[in-house]
N, C-alpha and C positions, 0 to 999 in steps of 0.2 A: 504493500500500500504506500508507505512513504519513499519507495525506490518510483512508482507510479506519480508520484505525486511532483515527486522532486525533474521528471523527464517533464511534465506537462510547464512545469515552471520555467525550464531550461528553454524549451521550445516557445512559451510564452515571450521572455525574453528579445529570443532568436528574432522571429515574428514582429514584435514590436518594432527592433531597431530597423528591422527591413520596412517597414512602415512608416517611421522615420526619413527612413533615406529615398522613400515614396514620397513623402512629404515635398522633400527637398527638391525631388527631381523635377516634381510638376508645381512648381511655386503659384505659377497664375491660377490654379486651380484653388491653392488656396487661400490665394487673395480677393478671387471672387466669390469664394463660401464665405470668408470669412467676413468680407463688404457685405451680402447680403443679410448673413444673420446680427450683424450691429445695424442696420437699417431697421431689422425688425423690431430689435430689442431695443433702440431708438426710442422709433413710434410707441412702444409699449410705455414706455419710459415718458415722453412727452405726454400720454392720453391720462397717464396716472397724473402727471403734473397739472394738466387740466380741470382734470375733477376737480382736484383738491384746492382748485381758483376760487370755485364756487360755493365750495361747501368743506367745514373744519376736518370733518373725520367719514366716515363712509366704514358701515356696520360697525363702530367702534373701532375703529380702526385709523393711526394717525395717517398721515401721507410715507414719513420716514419708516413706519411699520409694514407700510404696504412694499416701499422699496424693499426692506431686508426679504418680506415672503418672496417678492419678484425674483431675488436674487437667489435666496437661497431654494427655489424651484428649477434655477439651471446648472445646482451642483449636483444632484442625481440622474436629475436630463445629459449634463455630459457626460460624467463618468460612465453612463448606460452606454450613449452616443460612440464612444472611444472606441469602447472592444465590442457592441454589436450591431453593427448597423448594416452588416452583410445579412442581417435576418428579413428585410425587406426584399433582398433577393429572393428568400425563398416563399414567400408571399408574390412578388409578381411572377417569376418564369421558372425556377429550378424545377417543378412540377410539371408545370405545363409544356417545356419542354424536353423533360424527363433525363436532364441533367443531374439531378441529384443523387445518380447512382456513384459519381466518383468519390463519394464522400462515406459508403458503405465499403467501400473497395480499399480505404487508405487505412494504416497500421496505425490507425488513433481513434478516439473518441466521433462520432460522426457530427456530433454538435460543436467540438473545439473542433475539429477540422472545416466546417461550417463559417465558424466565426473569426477564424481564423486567415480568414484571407480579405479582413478590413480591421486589422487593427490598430487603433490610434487614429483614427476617422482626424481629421483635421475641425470640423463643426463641433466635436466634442470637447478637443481640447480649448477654442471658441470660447464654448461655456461654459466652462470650468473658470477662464481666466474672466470674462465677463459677470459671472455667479458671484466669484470671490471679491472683486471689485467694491458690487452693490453691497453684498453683506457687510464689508468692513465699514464702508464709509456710510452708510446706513447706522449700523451698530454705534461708529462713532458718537454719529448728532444724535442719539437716542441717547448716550452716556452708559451705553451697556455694558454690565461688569458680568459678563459668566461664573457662576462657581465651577470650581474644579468640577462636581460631577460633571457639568453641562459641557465644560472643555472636552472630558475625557468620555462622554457621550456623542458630540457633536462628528466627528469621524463615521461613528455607528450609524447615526438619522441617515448621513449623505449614502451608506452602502445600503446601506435596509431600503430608501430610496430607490436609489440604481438597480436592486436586486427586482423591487417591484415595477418596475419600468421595463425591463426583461422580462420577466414574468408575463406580462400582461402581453410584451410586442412575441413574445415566445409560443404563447396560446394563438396567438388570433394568425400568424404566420404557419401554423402547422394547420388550422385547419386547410390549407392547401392541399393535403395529403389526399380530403374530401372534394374540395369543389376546384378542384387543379388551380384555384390562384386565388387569391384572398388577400388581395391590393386594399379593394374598396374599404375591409373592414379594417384590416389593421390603419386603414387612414382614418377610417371614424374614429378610430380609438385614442389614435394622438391627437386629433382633434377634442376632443373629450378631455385630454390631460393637460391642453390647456389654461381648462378653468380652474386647477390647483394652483394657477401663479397669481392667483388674487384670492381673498377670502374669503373663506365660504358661508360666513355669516350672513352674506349679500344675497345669497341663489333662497330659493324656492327648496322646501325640502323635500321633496322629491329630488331635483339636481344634490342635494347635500346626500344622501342617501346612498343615490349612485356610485358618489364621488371617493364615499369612504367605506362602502360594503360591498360594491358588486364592479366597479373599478374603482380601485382602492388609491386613486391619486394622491387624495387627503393627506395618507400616511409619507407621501413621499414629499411633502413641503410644509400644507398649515398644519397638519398634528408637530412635528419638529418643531416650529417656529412660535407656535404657541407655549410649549415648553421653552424654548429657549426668549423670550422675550416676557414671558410671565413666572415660569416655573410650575405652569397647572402641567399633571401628568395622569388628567385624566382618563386621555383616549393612548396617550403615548405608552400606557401597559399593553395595550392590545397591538403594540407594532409589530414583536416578533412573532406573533402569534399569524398576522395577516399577510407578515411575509414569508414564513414559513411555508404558510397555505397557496401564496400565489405560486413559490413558484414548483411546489408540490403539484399545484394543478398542471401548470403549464408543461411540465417534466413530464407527468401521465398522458396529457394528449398528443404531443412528440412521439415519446415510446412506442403508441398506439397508431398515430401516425406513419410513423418508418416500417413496422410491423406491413400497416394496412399497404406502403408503398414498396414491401417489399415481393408481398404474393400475389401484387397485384401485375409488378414485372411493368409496370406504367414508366 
């Protein structure tokens, strides 16, 4: 198990710096990802400043509270971003054009061999560095002192985060297995996980319901940010429990999926 563990690392590594040097070799590439998602997070950025022209606070919530949620919604968004966003691949085509046999075939894991061939995505690391940004200088004019738990917790929210973010793009990607492409839905979904980058005090409960039980974005920014900005930890008991579960699901419908793609010879 740890001779296992310790190759997958090696190879993560490996991987990574070739990714890297991906990076490097096609710079325009990523100066145009990286132009367009500061354009986006911009306007985000500007629409919050807006609001908050007209009116003091929005569901309780100050303007500089709303920036740290914004922010620290795009530290598990990247970290997810980084090492999987080759999972869209297999949501639009690996199926449909019955590509994804090379990935049964290779002497690894068929989900790290899967993922493995976009890691260190350039949009992730984006938001990692745009994430950290807002949260500190947020944090700042808030005058927020973390306790030690909250420091030595905060690392935890941002992976429990990212794990749920996989989780959720990891289910709705393998239902491809069934309807050979399953673009549209895993788009609804990130669609969906954008209302975790503002409040949810604000939405309809129904939308709040969604958001932290049945796509559980919640857990991946306002549960954190509530704790870390108040120290309430009422829903933040239930994190590993719902990240456990996410990506317990998403792991069983893969499984069941490569299975169902494998007798089916598709």
């Amino acid at each position: 198990m740890t001779r296992t563990a310790l190759r997958y690392l090696r190879l993560s590594l490996f991987l990574g710096g070739v990714g890297l040097h991906r990076l490097a070799a096609y710079r325009l590439d990523f100066v145009l990802g990286a132009g367009a998602f500061l354009v986006r997070v911009g306007i985000q950025t500007a629409v919050v400043g807006l609001v908050f022209r007209q009116v003091p606070a929005v569901g309780g919530w100050s303007y500089h509270e709303v920036l740290f949620l914004l922010g620290f919604s795009l530290l598990p968004r990247g970290l997810d971003h980084l090492f999987t966003d080759q999972l869209w691949e297999l949501g639009r085509k690996l199926v449909q054009r019955g590509e994804f046999y090379r990935y049964l075939i290779r002497p690894v894991n068929p989900l790290f061999s899967l993922l493995s061939e976009r890691f260190f995505h350039p949009d992730g690391l984006g938001e990692l560095i745009v994430g950290a940004v807002l949260v500190f200088w947020a944090g700042s004019e808030l005058g927020l002192d973390p306790t030690a738990a909250q420091w030595a917790l905060a690392p935890l929210l941002v992976l429990c985060g990212a794990l749920i973010h996989t989780a959720v793009k990891l289910f709705f990607a393998s239902l491809s297995f069934w309807t050979v492409t399953s673009l549209p839905s895993m788009y609804a979904a990130t669609q969906v996980s954008e209302f975790a980058a503002y409040p949810l005090d604000i939405y309809h409960s129904s939308l709040r319901a969604l958001l932290t039980w049945v796509l559980p974005f919640a857990f991946t920014s306002y549960v954190p940010c509530v704790y870390l900005l108040t120290g309430d930890t009422g829903l933040l008991v239930w994190l590993p429990v719902v990240t456990a579960g996410a990506v317990l699901t998403a792991l069983a419908v893969w499984r069941r999926g490569i299975n169902r793609f494998d007798m089916t010879g598709s």
